[in-house]
N, C-alpha and C positions, 0 to 999 in steps of 0.2 A: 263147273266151269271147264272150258275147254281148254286144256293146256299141253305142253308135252316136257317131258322129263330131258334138260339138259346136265349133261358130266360136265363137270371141270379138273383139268389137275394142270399140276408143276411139270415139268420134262427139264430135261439137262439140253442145252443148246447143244448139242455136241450131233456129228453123223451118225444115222442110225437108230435113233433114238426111237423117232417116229414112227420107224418099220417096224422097231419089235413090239411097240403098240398094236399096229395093226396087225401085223403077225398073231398076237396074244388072241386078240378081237375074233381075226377071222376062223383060228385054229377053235374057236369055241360055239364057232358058228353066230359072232353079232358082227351085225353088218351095221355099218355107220352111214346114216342119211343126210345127216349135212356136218359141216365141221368148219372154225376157224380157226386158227394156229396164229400167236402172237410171240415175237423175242425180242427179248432185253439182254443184251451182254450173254452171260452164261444159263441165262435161266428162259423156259419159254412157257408158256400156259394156252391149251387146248382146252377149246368148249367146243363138245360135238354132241350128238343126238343119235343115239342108236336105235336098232328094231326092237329089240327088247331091255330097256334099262335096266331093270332090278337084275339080270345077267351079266349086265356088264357092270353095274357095282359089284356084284359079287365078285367078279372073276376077275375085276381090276381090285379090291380091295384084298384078296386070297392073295395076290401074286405083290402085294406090298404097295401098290398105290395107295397115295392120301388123294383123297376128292373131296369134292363140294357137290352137289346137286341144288340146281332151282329148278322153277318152273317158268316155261317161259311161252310163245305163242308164237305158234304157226298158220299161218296162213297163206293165199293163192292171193298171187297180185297177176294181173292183165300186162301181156308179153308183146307190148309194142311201149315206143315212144311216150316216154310221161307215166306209162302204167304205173309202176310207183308211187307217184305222187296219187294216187285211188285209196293205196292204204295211210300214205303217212300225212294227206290234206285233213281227215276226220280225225288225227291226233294231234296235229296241231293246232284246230278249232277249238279241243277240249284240252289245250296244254299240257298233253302228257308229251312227256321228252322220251323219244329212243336213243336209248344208251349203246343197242348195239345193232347190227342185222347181217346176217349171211344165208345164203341160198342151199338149199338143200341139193344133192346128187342126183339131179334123173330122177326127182323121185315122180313125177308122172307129169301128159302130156302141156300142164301148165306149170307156171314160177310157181315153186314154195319156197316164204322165208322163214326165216327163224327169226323175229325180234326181242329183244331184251329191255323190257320198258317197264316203267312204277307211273302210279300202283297197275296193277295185273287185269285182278277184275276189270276194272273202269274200261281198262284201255279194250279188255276181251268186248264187254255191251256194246261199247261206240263202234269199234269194227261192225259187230254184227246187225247192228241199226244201221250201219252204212251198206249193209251187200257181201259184204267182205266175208268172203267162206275161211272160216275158223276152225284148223283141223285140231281133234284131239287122236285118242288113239288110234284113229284109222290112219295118221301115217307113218305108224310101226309095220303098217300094212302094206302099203301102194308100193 
């Protein structure tokens, strides 16, 4: 199945925080492909999508991060007007709910999003019966 390896962890809401994440990341050579940051009060949690995950658990788990890793789907949505609605009209047909979605980085000359949706499988086949290009590790790549 086609999936990609997203991180999660806790951050301290505070300045700076963030930077010496990515400081961490980039001083070990992972580059982070798409990311969304959420805060609450004092506490924030980051789910993002690196080029090579098993590197960046290691190097976030060595340096004293707690994480969580899922899997979750990536795919190319059509970059006009309504494109969107190409990938999430064939999940709502088959009632799968997405719980989350953010846009990866530049990662090539079309939209890739990140979705976070149950169950996984299902939702990966009905994409793929729809058209819908379903990236797996080629986009540790692009």
């Amino acid at each position: 199945m086609k999936t990609v390896k997203q991180i999660d962890l806790l951050l301290k809401n505070e300045p700076g925080t963030l930077a010496m994440l990515s400081e961490l990341l980039g001083a070990n050579g992972i580059n982070i492909i798409a990311f969304y940051v959420t805060t609450e009060k004092d506490e924030g949690r980051l789910h993002f999508v690196a080029n090579d995950p098993d590197k960046a658990v290691n190097v976030l788990k060595t340096a004293g991060y707690k994480i969580d890793e899922q899997d979750v789907i990536a795919c190319e949505t059509p970059h006009h007007p309504g494109g969107l609605n190409a990938v999430l009209k064939p999940l709502k047909a088959a009632k799968i709910n997405v719980d989350y979605i953010y846009p990866c980085i530049g990662a090539s000359e079309t939209t890739v999003l990140i979705l976070g949706v149950g169950p996984l499988k299902e939702a990966v086949t009905i994409m793929e019966d729809n058209w819908i290009r379903v990236l797996g590790k080629e986009l540790y790549h692009i």
